[in-house]
Biopython code that builds the backbone (N, CA, C, O; Angstrom):
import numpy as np
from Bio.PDB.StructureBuilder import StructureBuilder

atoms = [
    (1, "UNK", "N", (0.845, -1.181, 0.000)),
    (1, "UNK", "CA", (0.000, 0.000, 0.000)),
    (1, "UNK", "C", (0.890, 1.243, 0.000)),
    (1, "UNK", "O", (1.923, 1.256, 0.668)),
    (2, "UNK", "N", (0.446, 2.454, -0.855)),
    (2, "UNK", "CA", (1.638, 3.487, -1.019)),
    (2, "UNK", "C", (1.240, 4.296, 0.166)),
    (2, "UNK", "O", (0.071, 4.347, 0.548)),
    (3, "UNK", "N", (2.044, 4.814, 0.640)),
    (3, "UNK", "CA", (1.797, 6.083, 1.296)),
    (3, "UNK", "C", (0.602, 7.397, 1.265)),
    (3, "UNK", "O", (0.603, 8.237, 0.365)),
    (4, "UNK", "N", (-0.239, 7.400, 2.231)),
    (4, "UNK", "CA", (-1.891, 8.193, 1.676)),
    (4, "UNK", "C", (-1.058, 9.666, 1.413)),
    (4, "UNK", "O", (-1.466, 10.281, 0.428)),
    (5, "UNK", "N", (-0.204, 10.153, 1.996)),
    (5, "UNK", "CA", (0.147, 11.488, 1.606)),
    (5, "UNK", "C", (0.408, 12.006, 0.392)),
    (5, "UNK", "O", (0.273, 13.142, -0.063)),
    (6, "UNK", "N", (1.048, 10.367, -0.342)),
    (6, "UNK", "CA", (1.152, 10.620, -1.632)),
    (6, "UNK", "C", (0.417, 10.074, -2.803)),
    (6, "UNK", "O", (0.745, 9.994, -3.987)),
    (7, "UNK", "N", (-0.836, 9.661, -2.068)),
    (7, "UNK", "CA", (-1.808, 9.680, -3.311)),
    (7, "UNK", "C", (-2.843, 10.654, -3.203)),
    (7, "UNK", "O", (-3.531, 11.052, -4.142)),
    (8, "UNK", "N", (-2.924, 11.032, -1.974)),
    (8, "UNK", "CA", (-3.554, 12.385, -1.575)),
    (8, "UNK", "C", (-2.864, 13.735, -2.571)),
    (8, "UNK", "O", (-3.465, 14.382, -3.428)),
    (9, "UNK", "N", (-1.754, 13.852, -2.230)),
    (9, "UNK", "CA", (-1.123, 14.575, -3.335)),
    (9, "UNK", "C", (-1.431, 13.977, -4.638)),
    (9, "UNK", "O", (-2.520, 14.289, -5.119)),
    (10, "UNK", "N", (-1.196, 13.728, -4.845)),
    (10, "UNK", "CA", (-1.530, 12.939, -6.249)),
    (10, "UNK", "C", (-3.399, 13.809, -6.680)),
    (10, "UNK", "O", (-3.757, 14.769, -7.364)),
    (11, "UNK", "N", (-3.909, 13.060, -6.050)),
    (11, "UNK", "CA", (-5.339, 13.252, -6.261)),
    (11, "UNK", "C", (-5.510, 15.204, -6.195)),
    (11, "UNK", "O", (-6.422, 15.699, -6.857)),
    (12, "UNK", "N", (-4.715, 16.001, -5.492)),
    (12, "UNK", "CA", (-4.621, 17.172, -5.518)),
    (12, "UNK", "C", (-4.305, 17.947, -7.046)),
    (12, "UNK", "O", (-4.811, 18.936, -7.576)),
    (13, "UNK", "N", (-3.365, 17.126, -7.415)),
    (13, "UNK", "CA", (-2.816, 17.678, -8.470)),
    (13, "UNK", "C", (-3.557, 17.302, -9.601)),
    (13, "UNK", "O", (-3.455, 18.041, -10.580)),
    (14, "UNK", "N", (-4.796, 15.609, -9.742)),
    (14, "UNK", "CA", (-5.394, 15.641, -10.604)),
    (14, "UNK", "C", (-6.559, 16.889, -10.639)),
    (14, "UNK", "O", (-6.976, 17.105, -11.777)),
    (15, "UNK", "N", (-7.117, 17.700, -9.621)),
    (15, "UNK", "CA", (-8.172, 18.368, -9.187)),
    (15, "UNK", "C", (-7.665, 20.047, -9.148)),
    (15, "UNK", "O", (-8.328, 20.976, -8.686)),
    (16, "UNK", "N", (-6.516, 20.117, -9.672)),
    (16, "UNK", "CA", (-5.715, 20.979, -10.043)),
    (16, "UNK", "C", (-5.920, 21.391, -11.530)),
    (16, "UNK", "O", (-6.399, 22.434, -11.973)),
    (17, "UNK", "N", (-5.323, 20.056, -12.336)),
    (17, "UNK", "CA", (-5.248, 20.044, -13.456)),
    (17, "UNK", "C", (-6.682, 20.075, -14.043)),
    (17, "UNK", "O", (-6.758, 20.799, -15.035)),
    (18, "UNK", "N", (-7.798, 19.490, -13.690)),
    (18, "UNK", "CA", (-8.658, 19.727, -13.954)),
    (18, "UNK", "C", (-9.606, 21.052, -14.129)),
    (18, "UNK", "O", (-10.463, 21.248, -14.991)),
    (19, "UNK", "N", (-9.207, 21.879, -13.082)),
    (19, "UNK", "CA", (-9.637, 23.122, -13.001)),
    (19, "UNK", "C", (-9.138, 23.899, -13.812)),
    (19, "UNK", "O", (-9.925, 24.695, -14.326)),
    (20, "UNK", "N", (-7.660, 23.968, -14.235)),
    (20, "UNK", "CA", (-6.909, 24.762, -14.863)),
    (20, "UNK", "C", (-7.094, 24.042, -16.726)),
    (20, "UNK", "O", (-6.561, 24.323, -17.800)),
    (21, "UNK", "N", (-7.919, 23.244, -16.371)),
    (21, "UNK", "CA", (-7.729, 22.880, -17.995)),
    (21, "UNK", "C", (-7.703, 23.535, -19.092)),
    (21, "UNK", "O", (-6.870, 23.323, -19.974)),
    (22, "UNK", "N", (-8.927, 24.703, -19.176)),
    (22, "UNK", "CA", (-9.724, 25.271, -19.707)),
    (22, "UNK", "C", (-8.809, 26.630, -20.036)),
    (22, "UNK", "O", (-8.322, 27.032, -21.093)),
    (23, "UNK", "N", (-8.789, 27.095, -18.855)),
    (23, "UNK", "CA", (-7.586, 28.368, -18.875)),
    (23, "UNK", "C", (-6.483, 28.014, -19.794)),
    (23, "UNK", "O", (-6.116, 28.770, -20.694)),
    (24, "UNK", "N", (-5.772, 26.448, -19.478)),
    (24, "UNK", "CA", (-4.476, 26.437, -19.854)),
    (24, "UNK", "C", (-4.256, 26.122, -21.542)),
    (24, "UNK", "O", (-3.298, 26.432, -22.250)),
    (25, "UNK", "N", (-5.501, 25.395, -21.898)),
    (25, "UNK", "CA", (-5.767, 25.161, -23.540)),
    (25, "UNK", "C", (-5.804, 26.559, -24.309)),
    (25, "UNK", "O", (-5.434, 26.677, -25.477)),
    (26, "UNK", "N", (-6.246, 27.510, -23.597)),
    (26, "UNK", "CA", (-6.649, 28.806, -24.056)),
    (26, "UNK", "C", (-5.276, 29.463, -24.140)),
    (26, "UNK", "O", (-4.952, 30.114, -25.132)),
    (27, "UNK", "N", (-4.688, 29.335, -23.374)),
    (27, "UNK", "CA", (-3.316, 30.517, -23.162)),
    (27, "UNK", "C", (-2.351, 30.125, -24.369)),
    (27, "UNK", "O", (-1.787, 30.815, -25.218)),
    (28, "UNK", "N", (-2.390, 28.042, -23.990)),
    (28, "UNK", "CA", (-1.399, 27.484, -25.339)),
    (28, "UNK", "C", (-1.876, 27.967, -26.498)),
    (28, "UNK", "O", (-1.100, 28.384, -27.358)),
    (29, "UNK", "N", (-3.325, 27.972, -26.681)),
    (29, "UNK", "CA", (-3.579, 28.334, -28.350)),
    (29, "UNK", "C", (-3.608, 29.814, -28.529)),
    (29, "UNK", "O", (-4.222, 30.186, -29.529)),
    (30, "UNK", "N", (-3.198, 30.530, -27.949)),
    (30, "UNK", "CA", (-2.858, 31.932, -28.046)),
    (30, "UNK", "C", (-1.070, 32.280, -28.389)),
    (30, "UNK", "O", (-0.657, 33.311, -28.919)),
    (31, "UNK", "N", (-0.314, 31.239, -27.971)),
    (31, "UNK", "CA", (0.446, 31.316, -27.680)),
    (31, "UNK", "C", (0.636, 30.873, -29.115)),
    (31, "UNK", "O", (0.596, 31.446, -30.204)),
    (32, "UNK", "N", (0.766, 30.141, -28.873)),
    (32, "UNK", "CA", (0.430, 29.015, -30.833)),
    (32, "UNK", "C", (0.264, 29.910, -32.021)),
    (32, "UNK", "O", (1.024, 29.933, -32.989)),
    (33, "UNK", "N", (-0.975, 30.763, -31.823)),
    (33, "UNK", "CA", (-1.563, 31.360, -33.137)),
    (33, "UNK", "C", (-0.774, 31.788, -33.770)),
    (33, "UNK", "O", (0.158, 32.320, -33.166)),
    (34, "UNK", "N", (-0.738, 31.779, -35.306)),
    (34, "UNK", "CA", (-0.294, 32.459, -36.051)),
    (34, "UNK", "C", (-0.544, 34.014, -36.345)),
    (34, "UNK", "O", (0.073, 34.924, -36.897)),
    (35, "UNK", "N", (-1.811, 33.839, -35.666)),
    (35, "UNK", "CA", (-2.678, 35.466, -35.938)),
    (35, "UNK", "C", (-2.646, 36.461, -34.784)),
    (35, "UNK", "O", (-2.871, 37.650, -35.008)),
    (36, "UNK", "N", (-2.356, 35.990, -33.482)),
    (36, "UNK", "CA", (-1.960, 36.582, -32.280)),
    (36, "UNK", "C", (-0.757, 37.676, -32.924)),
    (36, "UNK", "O", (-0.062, 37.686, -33.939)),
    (37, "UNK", "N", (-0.889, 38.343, -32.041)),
    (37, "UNK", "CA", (-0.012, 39.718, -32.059)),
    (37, "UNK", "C", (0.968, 39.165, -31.054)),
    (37, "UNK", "O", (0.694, 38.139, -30.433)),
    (38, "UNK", "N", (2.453, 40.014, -30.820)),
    (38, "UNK", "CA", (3.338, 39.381, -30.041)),
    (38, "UNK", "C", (2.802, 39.421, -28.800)),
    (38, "UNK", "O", (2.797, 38.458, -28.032)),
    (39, "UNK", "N", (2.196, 40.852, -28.485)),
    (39, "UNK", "CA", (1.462, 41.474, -26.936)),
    (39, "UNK", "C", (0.789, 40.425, -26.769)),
    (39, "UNK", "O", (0.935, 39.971, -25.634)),
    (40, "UNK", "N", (0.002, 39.749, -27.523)),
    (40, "UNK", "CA", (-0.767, 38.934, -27.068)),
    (40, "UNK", "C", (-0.268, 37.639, -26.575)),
    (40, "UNK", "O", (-0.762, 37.007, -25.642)),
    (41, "UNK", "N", (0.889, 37.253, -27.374)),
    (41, "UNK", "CA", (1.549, 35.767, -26.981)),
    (41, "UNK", "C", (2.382, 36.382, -25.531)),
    (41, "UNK", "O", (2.396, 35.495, -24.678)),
    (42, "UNK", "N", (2.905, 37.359, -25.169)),
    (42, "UNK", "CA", (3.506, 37.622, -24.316)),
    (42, "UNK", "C", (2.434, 37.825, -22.679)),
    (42, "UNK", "O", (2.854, 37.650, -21.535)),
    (43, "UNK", "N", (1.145, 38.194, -23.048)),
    (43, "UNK", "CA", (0.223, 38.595, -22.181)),
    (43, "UNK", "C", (0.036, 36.863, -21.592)),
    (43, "UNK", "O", (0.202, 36.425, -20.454)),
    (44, "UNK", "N", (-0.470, 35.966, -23.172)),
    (44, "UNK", "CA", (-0.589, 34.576, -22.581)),
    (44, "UNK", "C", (0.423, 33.936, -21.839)),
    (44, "UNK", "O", (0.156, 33.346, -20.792)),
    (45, "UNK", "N", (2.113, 34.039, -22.519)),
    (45, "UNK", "CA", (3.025, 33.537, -21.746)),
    (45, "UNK", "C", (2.532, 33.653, -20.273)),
    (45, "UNK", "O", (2.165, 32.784, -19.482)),
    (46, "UNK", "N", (2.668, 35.331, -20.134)),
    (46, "UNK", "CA", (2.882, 35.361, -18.449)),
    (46, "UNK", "C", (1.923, 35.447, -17.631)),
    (46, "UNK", "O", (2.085, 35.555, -16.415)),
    (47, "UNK", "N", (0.649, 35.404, -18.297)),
    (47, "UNK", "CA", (-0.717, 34.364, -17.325)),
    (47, "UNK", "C", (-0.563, 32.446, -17.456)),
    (47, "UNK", "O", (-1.358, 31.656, -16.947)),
    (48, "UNK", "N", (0.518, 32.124, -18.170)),
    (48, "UNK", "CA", (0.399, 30.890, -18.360)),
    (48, "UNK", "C", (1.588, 30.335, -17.122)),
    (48, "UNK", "O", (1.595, 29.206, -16.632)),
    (49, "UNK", "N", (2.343, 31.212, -16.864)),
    (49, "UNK", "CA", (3.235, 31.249, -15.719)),
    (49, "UNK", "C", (2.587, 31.242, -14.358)),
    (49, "UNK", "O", (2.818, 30.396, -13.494)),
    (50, "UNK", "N", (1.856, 32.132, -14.255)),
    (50, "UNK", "CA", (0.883, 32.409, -13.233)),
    (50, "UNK", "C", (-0.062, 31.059, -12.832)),
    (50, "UNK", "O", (-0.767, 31.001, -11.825)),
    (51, "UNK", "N", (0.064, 30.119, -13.722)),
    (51, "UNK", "CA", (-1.089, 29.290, -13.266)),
    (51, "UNK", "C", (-0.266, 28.067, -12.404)),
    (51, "UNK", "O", (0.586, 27.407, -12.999)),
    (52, "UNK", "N", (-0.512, 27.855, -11.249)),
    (52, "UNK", "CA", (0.171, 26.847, -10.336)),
    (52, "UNK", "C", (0.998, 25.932, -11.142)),
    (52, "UNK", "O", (0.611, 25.533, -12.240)),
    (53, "UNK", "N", (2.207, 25.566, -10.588)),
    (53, "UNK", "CA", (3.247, 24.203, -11.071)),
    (53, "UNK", "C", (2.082, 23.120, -11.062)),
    (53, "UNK", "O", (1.618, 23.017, -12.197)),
    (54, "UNK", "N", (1.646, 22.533, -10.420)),
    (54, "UNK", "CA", (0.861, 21.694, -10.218)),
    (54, "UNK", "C", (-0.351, 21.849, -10.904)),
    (54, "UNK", "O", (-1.227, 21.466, -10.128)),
    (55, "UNK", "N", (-0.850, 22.213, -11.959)),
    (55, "UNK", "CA", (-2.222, 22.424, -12.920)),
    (55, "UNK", "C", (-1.619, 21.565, -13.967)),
    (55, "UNK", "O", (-2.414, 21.205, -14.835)),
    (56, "UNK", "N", (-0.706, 21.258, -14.056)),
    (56, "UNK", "CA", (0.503, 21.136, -15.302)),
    (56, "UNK", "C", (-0.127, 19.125, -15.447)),
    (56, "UNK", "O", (0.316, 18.342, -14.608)),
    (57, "UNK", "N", (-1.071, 18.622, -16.507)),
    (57, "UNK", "CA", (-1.296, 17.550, -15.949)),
    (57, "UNK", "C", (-0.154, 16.560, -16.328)),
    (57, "UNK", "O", (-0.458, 15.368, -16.289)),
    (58, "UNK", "N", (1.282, 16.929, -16.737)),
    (58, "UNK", "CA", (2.091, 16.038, -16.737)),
    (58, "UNK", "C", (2.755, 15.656, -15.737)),
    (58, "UNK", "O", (3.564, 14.729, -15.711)),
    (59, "UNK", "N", (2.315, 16.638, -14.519)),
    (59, "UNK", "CA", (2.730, 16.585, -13.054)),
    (59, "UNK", "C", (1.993, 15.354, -11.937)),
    (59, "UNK", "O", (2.276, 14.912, -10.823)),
    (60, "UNK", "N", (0.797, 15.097, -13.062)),
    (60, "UNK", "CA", (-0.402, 13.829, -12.634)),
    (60, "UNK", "C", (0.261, 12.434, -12.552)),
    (60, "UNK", "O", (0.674, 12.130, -13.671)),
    (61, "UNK", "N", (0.520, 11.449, -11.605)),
    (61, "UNK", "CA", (1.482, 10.474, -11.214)),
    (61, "UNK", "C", (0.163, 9.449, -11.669)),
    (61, "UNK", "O", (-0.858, 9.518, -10.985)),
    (62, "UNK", "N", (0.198, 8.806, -12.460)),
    (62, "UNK", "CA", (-0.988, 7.055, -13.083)),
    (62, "UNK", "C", (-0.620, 6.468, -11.557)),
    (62, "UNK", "O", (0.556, 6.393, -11.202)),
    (63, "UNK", "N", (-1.599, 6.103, -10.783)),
    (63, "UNK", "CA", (-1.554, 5.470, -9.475)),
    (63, "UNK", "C", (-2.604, 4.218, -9.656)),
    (63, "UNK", "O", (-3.538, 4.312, -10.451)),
    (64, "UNK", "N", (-2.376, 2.985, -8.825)),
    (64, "UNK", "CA", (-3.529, 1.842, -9.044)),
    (64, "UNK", "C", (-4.459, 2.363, -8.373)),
    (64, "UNK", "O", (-4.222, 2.974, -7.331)),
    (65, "UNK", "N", (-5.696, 2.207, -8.869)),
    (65, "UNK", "CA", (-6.647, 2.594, -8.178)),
    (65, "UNK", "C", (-7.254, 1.903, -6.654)),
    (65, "UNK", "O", (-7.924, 2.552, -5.850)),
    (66, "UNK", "N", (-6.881, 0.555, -6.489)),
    (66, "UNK", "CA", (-7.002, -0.360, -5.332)),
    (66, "UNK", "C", (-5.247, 0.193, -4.442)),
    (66, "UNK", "O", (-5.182, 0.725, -3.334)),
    (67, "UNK", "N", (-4.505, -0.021, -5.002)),
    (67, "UNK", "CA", (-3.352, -0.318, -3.653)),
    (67, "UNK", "C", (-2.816, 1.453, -3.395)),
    (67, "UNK", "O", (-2.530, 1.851, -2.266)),
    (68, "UNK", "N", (-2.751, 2.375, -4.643)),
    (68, "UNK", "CA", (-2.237, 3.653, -4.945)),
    (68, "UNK", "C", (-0.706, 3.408, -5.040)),
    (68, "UNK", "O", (0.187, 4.061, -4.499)),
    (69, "UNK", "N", (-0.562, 1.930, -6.139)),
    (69, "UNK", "CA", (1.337, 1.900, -6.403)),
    (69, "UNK", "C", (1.497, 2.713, -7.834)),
    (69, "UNK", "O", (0.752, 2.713, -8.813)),
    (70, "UNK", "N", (2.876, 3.481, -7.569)),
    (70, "UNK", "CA", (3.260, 4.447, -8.752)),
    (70, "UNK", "C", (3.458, 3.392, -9.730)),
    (70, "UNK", "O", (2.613, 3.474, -10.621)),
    (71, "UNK", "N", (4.237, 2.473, -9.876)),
    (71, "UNK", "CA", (4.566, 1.509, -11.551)),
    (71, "UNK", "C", (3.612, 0.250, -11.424)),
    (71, "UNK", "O", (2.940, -0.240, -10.517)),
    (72, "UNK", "N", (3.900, -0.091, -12.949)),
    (72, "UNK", "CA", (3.406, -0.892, -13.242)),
    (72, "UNK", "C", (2.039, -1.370, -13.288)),
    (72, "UNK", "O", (1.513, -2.470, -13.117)),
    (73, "UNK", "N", (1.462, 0.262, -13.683)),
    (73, "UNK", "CA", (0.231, 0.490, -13.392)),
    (73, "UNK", "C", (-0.613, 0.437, -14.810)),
    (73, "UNK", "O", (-0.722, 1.576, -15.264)),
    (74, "UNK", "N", (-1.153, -0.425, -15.522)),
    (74, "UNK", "CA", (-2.181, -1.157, -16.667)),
    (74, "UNK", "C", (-3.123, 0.384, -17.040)),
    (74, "UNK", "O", (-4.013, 0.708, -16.254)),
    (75, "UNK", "N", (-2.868, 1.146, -18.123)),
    (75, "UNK", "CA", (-3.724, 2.089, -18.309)),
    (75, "UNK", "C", (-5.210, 1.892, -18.497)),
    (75, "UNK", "O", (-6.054, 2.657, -18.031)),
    (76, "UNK", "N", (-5.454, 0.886, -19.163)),
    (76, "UNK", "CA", (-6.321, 0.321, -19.868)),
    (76, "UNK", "C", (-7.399, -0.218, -18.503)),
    (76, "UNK", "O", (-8.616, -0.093, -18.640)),
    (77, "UNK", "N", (-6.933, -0.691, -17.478)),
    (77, "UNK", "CA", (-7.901, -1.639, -16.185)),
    (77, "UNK", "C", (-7.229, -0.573, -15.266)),
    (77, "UNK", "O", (-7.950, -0.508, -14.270)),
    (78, "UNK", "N", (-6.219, 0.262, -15.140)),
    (78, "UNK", "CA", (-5.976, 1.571, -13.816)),
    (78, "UNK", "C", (-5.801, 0.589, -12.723)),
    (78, "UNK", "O", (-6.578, 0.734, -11.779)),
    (79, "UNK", "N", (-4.755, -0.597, -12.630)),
    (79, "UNK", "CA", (-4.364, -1.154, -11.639)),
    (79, "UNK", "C", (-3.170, -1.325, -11.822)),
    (79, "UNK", "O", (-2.747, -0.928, -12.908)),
    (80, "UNK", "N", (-2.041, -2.052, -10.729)),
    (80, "UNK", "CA", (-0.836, -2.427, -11.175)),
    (80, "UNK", "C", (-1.025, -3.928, -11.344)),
    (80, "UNK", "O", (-2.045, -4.411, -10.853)),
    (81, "UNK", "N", (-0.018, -4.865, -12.089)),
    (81, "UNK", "CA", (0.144, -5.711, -12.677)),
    (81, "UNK", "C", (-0.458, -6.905, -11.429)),
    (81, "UNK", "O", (-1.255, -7.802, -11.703)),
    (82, "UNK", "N", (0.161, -6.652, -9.974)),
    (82, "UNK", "CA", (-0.311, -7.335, -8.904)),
    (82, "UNK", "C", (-1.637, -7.734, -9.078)),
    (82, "UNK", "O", (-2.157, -8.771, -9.489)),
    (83, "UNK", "N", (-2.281, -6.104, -8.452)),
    (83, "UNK", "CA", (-3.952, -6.617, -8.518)),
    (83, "UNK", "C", (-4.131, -7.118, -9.820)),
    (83, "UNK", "O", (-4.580, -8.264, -9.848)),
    (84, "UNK", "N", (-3.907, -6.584, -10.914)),
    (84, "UNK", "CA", (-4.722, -7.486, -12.321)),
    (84, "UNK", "C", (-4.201, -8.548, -12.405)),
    (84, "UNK", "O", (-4.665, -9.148, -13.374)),
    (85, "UNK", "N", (-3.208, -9.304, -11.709)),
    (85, "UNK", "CA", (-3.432, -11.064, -11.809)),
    (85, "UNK", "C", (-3.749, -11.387, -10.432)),
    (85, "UNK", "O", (-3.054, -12.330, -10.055)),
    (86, "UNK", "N", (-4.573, -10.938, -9.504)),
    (86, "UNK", "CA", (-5.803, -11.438, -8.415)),
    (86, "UNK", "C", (-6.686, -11.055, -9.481)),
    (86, "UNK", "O", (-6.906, -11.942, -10.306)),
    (87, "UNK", "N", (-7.130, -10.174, -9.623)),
    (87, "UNK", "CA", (-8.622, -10.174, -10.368)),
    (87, "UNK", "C", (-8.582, -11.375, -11.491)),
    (87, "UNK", "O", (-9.551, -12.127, -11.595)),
    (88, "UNK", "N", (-7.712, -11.489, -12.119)),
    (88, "UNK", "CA", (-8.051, -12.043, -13.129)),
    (88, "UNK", "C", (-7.542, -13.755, -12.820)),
    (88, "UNK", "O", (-7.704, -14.526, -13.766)),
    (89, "UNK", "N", (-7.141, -14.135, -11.950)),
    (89, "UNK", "CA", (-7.243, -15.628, -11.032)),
    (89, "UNK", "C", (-8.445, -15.678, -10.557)),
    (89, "UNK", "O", (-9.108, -16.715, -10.560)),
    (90, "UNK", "N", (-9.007, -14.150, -9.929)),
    (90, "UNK", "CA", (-10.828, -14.431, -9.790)),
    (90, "UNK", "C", (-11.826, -14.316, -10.730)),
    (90, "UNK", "O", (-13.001, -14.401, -10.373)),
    (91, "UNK", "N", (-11.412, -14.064, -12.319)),
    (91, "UNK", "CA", (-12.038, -13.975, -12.948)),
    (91, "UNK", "C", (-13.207, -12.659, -13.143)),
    (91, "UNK", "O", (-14.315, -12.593, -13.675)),
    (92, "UNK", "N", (-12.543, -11.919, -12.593)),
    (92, "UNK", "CA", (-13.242, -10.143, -12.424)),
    (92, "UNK", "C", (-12.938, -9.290, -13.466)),
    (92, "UNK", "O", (-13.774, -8.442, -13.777)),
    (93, "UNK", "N", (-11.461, -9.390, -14.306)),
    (93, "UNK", "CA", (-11.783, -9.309, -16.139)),
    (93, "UNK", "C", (-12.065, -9.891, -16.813)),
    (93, "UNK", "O", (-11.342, -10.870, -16.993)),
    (94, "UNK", "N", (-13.350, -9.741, -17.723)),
    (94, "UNK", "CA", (-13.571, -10.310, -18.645)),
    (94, "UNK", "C", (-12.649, -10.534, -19.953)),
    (94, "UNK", "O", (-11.972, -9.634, -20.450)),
    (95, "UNK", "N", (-12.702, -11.590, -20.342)),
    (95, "UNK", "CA", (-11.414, -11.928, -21.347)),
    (95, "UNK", "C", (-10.272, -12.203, -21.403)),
    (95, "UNK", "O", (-9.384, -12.381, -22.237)),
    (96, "UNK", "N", (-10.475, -12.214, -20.122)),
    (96, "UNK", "CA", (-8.631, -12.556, -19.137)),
    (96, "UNK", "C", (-8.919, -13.344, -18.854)),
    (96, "UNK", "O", (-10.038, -13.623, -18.422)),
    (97, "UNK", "N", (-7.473, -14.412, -19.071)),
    (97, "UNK", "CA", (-7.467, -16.222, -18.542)),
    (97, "UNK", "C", (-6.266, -16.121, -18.344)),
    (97, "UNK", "O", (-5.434, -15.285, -18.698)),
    (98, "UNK", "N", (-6.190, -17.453, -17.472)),
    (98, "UNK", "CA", (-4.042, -17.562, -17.459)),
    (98, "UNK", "C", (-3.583, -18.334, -18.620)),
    (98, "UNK", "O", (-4.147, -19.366, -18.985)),
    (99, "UNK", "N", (-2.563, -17.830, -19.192)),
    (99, "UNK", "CA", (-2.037, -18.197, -20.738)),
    (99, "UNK", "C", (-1.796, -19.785, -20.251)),
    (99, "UNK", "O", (-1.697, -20.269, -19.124)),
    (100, "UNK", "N", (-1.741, -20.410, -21.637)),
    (100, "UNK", "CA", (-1.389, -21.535, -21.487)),
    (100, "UNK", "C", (-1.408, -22.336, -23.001)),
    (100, "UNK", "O", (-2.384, -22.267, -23.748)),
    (101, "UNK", "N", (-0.400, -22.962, -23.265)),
    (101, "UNK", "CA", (0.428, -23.227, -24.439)),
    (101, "UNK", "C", (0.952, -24.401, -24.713)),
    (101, "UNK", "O", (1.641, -24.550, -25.723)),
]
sb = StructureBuilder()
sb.init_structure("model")
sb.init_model(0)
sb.init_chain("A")
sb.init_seg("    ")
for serial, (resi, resn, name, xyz) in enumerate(atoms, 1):
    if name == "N":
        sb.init_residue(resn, " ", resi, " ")
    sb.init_atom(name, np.array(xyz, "f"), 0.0, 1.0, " ", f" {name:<3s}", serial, name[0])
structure = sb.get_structure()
């Protein structure tokens, strides 16, 4: 089991990024435009600075959703490799069996 401080953090920074989404798509495509004036890419730069380190969702850590371990975490089922072979010895994914050859 990981440490709650740091999936607590974790979960902060997804609820971060979430909020700031909207703002932060806006500033990049200002920033981007071809049709923006420089004032304008410079106005976006430094409101895009302004918006917390942590809005940033590459700052978002993929955690299992049962244990909260950082690796080896299955994007696709949001567990690490552990729990998805219990579930799937209990037969709780569908389409999952143990290989055999």
């Amino acid at each position: 089991m990981a440490k709650t401080s740091a999936v607590q953090k974790n979960e902060r920074r997804r609820a971060l990024a979430a909020k700031y989404a909207d703002r932060r798509a806006e500033y990049k495509a200002t920033i981007r435009s071809t049709k923006s004036s420089e004032e304008d890419k410079d106005a976006a730069r430094e409101a895009l600075a302004k918006i917390p380190r942590n809005a940033n969702p590459n700052r978002v850590r993929l955690r299992c959703s049962f244990t909260g371990r950082p690796r080896a975490v299955y994007r696709r089922f949001g567990v690490c490799r552990i729990v998805l072979r219990d579930l799937a010895h209990e037969g709780k994914v569908p389409g999952m069996r143990k290989a055999s050859w």
